[in-house]
SESEGU-326452 format. One record per atom (N, C-alpha, C, O): residue in three letters; x, z, y. Coordinates in steps of 0.1 Angstrom, whole numbers, padded with zeros to 4 digits, always signed. Each point is the difference from the previous one (the first is absolute). Layout:
N
ALAXZY ...
This chain:
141
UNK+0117+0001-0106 UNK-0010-0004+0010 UNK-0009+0012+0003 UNK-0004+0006-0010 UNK+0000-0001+0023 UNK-0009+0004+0004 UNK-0011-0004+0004 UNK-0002-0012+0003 UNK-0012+0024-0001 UNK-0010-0010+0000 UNK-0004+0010+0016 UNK+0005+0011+0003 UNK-0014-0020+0004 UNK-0007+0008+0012 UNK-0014-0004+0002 UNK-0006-0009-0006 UNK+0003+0017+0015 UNK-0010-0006+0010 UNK-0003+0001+0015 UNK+0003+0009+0007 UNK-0010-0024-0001 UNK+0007+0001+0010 UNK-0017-0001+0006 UNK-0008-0009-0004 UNK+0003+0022+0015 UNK-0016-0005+0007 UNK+0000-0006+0013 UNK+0009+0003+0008 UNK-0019-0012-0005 UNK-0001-0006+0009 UNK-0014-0002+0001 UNK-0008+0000-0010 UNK+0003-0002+0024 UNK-0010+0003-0001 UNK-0008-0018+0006 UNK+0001-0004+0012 UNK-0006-0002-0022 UNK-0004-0018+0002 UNK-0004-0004+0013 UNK+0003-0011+0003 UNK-0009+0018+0005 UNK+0004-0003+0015 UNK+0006-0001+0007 UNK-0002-0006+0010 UNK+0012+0013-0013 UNK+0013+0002+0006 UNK+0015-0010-0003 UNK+0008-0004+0007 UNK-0011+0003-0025 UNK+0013-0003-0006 UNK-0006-0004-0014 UNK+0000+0009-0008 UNK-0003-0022+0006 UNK-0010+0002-0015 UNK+0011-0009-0012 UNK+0012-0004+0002 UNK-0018+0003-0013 UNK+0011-0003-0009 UNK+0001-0017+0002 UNK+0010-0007-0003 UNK-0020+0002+0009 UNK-0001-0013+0000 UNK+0008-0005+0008 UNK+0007-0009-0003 UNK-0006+0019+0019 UNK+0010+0000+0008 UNK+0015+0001-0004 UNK+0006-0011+0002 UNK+0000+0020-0008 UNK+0012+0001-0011 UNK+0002-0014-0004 UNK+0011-0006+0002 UNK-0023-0001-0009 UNK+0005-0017-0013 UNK-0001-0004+0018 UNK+0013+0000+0002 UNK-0016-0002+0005 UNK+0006-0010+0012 UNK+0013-0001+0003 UNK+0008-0010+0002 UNK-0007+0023-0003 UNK+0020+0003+0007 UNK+0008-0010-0011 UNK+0011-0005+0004 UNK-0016+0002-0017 UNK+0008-0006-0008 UNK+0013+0005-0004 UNK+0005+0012+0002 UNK+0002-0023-0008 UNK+0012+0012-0009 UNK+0008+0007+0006 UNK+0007+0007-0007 UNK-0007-0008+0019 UNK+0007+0009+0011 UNK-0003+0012+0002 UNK+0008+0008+0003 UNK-0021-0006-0003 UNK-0006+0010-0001 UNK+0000+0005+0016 UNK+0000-0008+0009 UNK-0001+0025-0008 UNK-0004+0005+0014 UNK+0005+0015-0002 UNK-0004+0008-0008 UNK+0011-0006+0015 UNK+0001+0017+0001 UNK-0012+0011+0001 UNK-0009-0003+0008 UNK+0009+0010-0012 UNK-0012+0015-0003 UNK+0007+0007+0007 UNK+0010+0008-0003 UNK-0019-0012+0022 UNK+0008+0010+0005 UNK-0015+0009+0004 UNK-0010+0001-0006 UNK+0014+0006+0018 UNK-0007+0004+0005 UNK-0005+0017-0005 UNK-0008+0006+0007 UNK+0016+0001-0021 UNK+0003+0008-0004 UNK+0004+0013+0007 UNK+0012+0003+0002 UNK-0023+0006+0002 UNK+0008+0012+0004 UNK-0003+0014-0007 UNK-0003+0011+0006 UNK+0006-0013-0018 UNK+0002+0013-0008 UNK+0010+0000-0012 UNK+0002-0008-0009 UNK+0003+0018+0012 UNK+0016+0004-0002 UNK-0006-0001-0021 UNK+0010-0005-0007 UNK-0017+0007+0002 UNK-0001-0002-0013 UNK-0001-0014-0007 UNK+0003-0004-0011 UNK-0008-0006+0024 UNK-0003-0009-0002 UNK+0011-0013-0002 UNK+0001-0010-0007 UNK+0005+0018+0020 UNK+0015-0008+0000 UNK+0009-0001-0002 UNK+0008-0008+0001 UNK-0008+0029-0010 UNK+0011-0002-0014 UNK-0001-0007-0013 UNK+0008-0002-0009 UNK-0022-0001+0011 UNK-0008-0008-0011 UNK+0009-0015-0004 UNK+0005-0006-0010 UNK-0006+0004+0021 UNK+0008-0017+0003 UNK+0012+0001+0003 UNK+0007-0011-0001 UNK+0002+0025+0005 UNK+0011-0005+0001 UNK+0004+0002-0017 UNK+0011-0002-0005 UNK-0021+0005-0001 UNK+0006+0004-0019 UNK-0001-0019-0005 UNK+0008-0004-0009 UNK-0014-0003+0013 UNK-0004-0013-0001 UNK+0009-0004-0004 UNK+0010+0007+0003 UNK-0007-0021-0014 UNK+0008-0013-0001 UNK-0008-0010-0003 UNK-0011-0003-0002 UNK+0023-0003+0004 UNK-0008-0016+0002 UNK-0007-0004-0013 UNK+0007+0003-0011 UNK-0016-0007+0009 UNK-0009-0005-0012 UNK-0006+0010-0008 UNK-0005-0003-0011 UNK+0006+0018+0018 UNK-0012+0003-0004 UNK-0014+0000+0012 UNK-0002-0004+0012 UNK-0007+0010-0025 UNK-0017-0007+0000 UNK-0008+0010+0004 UNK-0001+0010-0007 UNK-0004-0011+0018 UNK-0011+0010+0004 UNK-0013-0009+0004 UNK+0000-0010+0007 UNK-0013+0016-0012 UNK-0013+0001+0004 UNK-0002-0002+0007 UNK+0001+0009+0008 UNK-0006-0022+0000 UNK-0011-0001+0018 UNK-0012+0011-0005 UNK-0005+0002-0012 UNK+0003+0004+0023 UNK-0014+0004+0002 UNK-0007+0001+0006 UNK+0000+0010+0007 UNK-0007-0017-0005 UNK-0015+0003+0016 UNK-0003+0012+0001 UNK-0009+0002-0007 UNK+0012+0006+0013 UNK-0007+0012+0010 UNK-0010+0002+0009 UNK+0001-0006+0011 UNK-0011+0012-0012 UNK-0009+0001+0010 UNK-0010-0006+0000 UNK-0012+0004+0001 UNK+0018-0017-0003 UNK-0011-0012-0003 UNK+0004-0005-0014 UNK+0012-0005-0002 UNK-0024+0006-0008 UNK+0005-0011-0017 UNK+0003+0015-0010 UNK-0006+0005-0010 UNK+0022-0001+0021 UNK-0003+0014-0010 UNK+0007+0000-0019 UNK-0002+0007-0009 UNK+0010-0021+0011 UNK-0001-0004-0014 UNK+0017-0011-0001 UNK+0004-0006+0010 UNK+0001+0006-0019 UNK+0013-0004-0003 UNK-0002-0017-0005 UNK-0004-0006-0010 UNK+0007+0002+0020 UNK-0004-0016+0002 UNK+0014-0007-0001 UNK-0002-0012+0002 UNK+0014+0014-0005 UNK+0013-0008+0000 UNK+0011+0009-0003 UNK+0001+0011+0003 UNK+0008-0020-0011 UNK+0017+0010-0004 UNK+0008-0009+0010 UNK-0002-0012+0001 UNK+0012+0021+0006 UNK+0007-0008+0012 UNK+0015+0003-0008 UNK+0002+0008-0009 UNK+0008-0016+0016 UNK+0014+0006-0011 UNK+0010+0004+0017 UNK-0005-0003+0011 UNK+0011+0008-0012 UNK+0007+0006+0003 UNK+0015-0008+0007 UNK+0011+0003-0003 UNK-0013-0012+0013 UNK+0014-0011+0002 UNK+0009+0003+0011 UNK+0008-0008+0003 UNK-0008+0018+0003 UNK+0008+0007+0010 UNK+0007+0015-0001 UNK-0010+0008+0000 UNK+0022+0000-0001 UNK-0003+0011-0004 UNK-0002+0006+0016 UNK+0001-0006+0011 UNK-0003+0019-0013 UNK-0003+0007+0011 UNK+0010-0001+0013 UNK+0012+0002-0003 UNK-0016-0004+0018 UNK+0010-0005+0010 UNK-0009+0007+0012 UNK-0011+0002-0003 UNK+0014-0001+0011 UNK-0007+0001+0014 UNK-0017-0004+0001 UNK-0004-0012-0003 UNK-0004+0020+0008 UNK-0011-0009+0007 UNK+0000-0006+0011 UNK+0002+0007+0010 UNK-0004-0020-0008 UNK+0001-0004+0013 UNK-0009+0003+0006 UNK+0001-0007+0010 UNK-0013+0015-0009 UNK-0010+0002+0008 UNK+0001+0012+0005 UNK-0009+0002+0007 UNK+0020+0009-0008 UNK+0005+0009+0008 UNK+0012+0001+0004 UNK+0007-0007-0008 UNK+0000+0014+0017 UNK+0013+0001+0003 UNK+0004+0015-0005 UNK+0011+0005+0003 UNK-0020-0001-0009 UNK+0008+0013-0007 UNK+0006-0003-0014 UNK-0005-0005-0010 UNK+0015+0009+0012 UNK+0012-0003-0016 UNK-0008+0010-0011 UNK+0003+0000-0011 UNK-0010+0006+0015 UNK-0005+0009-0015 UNK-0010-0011-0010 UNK+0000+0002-0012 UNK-0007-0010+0018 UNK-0009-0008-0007 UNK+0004-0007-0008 UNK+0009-0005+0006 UNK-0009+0000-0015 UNK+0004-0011-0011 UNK-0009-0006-0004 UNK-0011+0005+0001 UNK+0013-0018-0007 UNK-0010-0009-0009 UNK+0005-0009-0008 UNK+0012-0004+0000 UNK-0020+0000-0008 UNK+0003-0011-0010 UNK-0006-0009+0004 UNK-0007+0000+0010 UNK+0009-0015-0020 UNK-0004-0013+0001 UNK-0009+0000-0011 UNK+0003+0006-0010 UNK-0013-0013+0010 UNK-0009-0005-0014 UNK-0007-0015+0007 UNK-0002-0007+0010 UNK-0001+0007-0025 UNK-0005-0013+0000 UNK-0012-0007-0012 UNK+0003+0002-0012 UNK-0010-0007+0015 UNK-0009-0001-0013 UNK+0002+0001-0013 UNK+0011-0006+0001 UNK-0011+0008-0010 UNK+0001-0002-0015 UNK-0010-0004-0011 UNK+0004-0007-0009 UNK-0016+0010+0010 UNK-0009-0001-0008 UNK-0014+0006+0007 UNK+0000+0010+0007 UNK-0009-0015-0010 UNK-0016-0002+0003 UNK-0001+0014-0011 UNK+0009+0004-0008 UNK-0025+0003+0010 UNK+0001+0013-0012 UNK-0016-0004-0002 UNK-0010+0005+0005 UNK+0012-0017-0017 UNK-0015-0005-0007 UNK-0011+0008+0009 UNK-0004-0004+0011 UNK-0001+0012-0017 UNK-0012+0012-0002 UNK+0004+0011+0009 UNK+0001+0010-0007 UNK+0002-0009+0019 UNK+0004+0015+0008 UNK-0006+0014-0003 UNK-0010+0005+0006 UNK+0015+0000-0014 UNK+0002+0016-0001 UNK-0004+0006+0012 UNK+0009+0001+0008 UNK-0020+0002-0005 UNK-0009+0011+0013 UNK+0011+0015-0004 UNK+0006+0004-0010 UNK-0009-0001+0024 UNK+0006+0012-0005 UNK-0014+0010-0002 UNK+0003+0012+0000 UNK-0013-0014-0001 UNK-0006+0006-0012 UNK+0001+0002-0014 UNK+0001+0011-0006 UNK+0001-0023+0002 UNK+0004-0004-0013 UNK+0018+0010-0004 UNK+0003+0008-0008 UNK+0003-0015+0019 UNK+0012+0011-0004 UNK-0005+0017-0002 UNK-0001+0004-0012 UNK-0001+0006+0023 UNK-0005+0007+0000 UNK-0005+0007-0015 UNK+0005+0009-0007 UNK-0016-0019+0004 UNK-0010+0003-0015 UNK+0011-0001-0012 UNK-0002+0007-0010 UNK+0012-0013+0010 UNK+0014-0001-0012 UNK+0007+0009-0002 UNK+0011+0002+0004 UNK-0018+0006-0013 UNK+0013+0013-0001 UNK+0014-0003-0004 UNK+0007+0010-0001 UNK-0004-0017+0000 UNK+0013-0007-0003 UNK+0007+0001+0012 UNK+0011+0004+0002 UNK-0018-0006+0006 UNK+0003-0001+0015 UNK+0000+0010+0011 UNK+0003-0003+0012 UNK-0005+0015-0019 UNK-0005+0012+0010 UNK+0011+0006+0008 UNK-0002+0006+0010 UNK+0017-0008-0018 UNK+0008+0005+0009 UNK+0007-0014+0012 UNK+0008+0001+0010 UNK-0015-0013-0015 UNK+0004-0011+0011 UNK+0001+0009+0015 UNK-0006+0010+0004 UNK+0018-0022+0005 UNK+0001+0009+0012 UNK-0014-0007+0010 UNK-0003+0005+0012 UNK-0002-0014-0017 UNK-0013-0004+0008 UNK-0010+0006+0000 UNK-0010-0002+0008 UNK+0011+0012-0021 UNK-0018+0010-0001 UNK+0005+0011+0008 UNK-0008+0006+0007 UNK+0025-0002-0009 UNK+0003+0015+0007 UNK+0006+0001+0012 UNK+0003+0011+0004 UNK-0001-0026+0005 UNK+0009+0002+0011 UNK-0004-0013+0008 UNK+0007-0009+0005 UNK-0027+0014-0006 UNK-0001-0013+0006 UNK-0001-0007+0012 UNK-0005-0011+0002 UNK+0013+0019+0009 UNK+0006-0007+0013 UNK+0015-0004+0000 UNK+0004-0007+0009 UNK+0004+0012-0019 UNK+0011-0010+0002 UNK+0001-0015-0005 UNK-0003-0005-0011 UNK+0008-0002+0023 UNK+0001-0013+0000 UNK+0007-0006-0007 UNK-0003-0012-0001 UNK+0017+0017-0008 UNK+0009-0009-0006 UNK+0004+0010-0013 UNK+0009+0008+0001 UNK-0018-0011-0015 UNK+0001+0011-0008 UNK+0007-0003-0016 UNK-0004-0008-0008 UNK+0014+0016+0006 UNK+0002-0004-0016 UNK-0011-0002-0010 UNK-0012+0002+0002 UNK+0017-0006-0010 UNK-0014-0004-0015 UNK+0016-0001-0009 UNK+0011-0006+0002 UNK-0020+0016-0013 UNK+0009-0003-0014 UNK-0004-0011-0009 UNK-0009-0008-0001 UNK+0020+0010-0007 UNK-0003-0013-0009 UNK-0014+0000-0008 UNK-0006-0010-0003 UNK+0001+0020+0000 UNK-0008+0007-0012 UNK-0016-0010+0016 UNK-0007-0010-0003 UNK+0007+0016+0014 UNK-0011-0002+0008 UNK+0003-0014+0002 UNK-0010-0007-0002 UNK+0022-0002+0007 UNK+0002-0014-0001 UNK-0009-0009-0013 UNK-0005-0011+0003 UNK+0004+0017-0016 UNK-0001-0007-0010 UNK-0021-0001+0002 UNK-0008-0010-0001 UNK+0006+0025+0004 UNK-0013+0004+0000 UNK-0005-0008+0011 UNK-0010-0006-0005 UNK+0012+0004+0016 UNK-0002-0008+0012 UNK-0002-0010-0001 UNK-0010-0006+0005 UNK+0020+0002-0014 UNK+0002-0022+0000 UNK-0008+0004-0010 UNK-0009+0003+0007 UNK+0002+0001-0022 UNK-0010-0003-0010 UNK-0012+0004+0007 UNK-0010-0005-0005 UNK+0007+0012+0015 UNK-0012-0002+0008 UNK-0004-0011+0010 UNK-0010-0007+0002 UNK+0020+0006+0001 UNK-0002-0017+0006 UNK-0001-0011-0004 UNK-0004-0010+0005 UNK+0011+0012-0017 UNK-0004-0017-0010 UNK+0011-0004-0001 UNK+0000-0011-0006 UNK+0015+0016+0011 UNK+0011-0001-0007 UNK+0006+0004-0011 UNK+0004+0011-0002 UNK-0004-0023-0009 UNK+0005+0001-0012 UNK+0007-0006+0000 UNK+0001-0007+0010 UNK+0009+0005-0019 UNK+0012+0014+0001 UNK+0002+0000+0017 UNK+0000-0010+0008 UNK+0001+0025-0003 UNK+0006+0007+0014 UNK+0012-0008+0001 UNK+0007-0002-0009 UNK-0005-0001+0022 UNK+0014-0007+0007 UNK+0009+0009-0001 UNK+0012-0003+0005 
């Protein structure tokens, strides 16, 4: 399993929004950077990436799983775009600000302290574990 993260910004696209779609979940489209969307075409199904509010919140509020592998975006007609499907997974107790991340040296090489405008980003297992025990996940999913 792989782990990610996936930003959205709660006005736009919030995690609450996501548990609506239900187990069907919703495609992460709307993606137009080439890092972002090699990110997801590396994707399988059931693995677990990070919601994060962006912009607004600022803070890792939900783990979404991963139920579609990478296919077309329907919201362009250019073949270069790709996306995945996700879908709720789990609530994240106590949300990890990304202040709080930031201040973790554990965490310093995370790709959210160092590459903080890409939208759809790896997390290793080592930052998965640190993530979910800041949020109040015991044992990590």
């Amino acid at each position: 399993m792989n782990y990610w993260l996936f930003k959205s910004e709660p006005s736009v696209f919030s995690f609450e929004a996501l548990k609506a779609k239900g187990k069907a979940g919703t495609q992460w489209d709307g993606v137009r950077n080439y890092a972002a969307r090699n990110n997801m075409k590396a994707m399988q199904i059931g693995d677990l990436g990070f919601f994060y509010h962006s912009n607004e919140g600022l803070n890792v509020v939900g783990i979404a799983e991963v139920c579609a592998l990478a296919h077309p975006d329907s919201t362009t007609d250019d073949p270069r775009w790709e996306c995945v499907d996700i879908r709720a997974f789990k609530d994240v107790p106590n949300p990890p600000t990304l202040e709080q991340v930031k201040a973790n040296p554990k965490l310093a090489e995370m790709a959210l302290v160092r590459l903080g405008r890409l939208s759809v980003q790896p997390v290793t297992p080592a930052e998965w574990k640190e993530v979910c025990r800041m949020g109040g996940l015991t044992p990590a999913p």
